[in-house]
N, C-alpha and C positions, 0 to 999 in steps of 0.2 A: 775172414768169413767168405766162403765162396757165394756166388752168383746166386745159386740157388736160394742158398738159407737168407741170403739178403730180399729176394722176392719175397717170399714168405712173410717174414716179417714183415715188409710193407702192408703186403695185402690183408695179413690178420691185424698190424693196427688201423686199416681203410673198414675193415668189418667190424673193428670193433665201436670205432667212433660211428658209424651209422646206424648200430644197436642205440646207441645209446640217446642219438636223435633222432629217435622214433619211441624209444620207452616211451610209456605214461608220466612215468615219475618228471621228465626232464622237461613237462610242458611249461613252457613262460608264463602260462595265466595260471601255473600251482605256484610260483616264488611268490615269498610274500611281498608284497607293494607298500610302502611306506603311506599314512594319513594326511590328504591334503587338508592343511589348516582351514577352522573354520571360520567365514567370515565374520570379524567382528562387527555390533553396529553401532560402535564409536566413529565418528569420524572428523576431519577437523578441514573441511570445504570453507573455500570462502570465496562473496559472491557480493559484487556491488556495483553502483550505478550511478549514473549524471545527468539530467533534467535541467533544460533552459527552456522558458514560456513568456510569451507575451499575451498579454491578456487586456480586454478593452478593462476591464475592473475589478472588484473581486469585493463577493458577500464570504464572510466568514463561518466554519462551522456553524455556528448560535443562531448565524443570518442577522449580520449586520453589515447593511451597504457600505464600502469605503468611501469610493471614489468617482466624482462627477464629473472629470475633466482630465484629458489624458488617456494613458497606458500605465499600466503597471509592467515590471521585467523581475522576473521570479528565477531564481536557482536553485537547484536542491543536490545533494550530492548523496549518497548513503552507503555503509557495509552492511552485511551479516556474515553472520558465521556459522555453517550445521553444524552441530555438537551429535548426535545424534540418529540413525535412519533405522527403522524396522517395518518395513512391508507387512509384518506376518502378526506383529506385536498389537495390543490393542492401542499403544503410543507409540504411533508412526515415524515421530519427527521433535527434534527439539534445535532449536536455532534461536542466537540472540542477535543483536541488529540495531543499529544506532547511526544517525544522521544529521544534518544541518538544511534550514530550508532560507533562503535571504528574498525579502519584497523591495525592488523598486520604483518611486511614483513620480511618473516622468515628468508631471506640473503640479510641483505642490504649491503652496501661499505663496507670497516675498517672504521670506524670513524663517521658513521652514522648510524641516530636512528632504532630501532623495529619497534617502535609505527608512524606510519605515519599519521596517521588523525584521528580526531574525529567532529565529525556533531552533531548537536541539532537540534529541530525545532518544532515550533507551528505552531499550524491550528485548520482550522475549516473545515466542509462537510456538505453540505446543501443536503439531497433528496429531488426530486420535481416530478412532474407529474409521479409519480409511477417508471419510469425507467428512469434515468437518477441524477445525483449526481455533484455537482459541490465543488472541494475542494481548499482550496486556502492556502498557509504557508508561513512562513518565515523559511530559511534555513541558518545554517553557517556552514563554511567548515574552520575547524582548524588545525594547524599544529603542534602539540605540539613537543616543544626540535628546532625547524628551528630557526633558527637566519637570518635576524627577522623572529619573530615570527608573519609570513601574518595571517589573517582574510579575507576571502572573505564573502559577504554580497549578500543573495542569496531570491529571492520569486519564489516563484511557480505556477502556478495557472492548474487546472486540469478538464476536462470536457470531462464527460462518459456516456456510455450508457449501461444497462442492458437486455439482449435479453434472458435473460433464460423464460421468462414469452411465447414467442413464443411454446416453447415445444421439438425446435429440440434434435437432440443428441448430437450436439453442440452447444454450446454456442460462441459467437465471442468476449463481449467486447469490442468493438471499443472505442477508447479516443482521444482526444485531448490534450497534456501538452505544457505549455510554460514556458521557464525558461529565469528568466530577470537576470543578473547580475547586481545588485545596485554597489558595490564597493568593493577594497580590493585584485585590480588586475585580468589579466583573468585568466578565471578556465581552460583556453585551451591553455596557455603560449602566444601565438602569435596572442593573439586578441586584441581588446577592452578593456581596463582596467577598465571600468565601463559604464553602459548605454546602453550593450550587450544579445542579446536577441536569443534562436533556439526556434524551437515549434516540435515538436512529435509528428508522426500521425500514431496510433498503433491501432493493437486490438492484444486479449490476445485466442485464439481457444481454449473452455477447453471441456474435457469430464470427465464424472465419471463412473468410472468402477462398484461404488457401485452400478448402478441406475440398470445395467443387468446382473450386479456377485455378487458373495460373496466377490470380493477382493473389500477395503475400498484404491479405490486407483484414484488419480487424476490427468490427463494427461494435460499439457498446452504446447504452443507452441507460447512463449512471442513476436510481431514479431514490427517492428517497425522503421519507416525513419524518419532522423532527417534534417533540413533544419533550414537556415534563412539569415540573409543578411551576407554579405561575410565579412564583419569587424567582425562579432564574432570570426571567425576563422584566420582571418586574418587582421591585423589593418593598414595593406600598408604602413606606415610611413619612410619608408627606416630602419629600426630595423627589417626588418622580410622575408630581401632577404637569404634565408636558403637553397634554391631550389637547383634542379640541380644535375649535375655530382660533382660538385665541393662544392656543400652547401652553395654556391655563389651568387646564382641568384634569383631574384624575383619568388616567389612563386606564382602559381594563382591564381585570384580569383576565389570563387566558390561559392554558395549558397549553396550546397549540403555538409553535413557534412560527415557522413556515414547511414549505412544499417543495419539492425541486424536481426536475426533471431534464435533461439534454440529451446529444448525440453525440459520442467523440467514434475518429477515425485514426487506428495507427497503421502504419504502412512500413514494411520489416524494408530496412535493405540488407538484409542478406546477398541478396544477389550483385550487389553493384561493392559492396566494404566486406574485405575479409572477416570469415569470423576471429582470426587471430586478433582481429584488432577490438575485440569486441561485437555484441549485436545492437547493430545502430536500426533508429526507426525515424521516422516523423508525426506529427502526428498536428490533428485538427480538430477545434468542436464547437457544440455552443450548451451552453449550460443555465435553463431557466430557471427564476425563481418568483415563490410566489410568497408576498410577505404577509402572513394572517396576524400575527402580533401587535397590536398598536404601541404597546411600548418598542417595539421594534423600529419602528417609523419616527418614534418620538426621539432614536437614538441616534438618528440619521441629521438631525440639528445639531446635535451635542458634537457629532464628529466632523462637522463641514458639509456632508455631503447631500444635505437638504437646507435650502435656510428657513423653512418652517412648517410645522407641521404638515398643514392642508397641503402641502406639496411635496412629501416627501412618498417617495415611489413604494409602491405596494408588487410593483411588476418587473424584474428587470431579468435581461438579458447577457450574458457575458460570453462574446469571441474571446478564441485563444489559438492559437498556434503552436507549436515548436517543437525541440529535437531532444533525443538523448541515446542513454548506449548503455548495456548492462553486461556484466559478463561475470 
């Protein structure tokens, strides 16, 4: 091939590949592009935590005073698991979730246990229409070392609303809880032995300090009245005339169980503990309560922590302290 016909060639195939990257036909955004999958909203997250608290005492759900003497040390441990997530869906969220909570009382009798309770419990929590979550469990409350050794058999059922989407500086939390006692005796001495029911009409007022400081710090004020028919607190069978001057006399009935109200503070470290290791906090408060029930008071003999009526506390206050990590 001479010189010449070799140029040519070059040049007509230089002209031709530059036809052909400039065509229309040859533009990158005409090939077709293959479908990115769509997100599905199965998903299989899992998320759990660890709670230690020292607390000068502890009234229980129902509102019954424990303990007159001492500290209590509480531990709690928990998983869950999202099963679930749809932003767009009218069920946002489905996630199930189950835990252990252990009590212990730093000065009991002579002759009686540390360890006074241990609880478990499953559940489930359904989010719906963006702001609002419904969670429902079963709950036991154990006695370990008690002779017998009671079981009380416990559901729960919970319904919330989320108001942070409004924008204020507060947030409220408003709930609804109802608690059924199935069996295993009552959880407030001087009720219903099974088939006893209150409900909880609460919100939680929370701010964050992170949103207009630098401190990573989170203010609540848990606040919340508990009611239901007057055989949960009181079963009137003639076993529950406690009342009175003398601890003699028929008790009243009441619907109204008690009142609560406190301030807790949690305080993120973030800043100081990697998140790889978890989000660790601390946290502090105090939690009052107001006991309107008179069998309530009457039950505070039956468990130690009144020795008689006319003096058992209608008012109390409970410090607590301590730490945990969620992740």
């Amino acid at each position: 091939m001479s010189l010449n016909r070799t140029a040519s060639a070059v040049i007509g195939a230089t002209l031709t590949l530059a036809a052909a990257a400039y065509a229309p036909t040859a533009s990158a955004a005409d090939l077709p592009v293959k479908a990115l999958p769509k997100a599905t909203p199965w998903v299989l997250d899992v998320h759990g935590y660890a709670d230690f608290t020292v607390a000068s005492t502890r009234v229980t759900g129902g509102g019954l005073y424990l303990y007159n003497t001492g500290y209590v040390k509480q531990g709690e441990v928990g998983l869950s698991l999202d099963i679930y997530k749809n932003s767009t869906g009218f069920i946002n969220s489905f996630s199930v979730f189950g835990g252990v909570w252990n009590e212990f009382w730093s000065s009991p009798p002579a002759g009686s246990r540390q360890w006074q309770e241990m609880d478990w419990w499953l559940g489930f929590t359904v989010g719906f229409a963006k702001y609002w979550s419904f969670t429902a469990q079963t709950v036991q409350f154990n006695f370990p070392g008690a002779a017998p050794p009671p079981t009380a058999y416990n559901y729960d059922f919970k319904l919330a609303f989320n108001d942070a989407f409004l924008g204020g500086p507060i947030v409220w939390n408003p709930y609804v809880d109802v608690f059924y006692n199935a069996a295993g005796g009552s959880t407030v001495v001087n009720g219903v032995r099974s088939g006893g029911y209150r409900v909880s009409l609460g919100v939680v007022p929370t701010i964050s300090l992170a949103k207009t400081t630098s401190i990573p710090l989170t203010i609540s004020a848990p606040t919340w009245v508990t009611v239901g028919p007057s055989n949960f607190w009181n079963r009137n069978d003639g076993t529950t005339n406690l009342c009175g001057t003398a601890g003699t006399a028929p008790c009243a009935l009441s619907s109204l169980g008690y009142y609560s109200t406190g301030v807790k503070g949690v305080l993120s470290l973030d800043s100081w503990i990697p998140k790889r290791l978890g989000s660790w906090y601390v946290k502090g408060g105090v939690q009052y309560y107001h006991i309107n029930n008179d069998a309530l008071l009457a039950a505070q003999v039956a468990v130690g922590s009144a020795p008689t009526f006319a003096t058992a506390k209608r008012d109390i206050a409970v410090t607590y302290a301590g730490f945990g990590f969620s992740f």
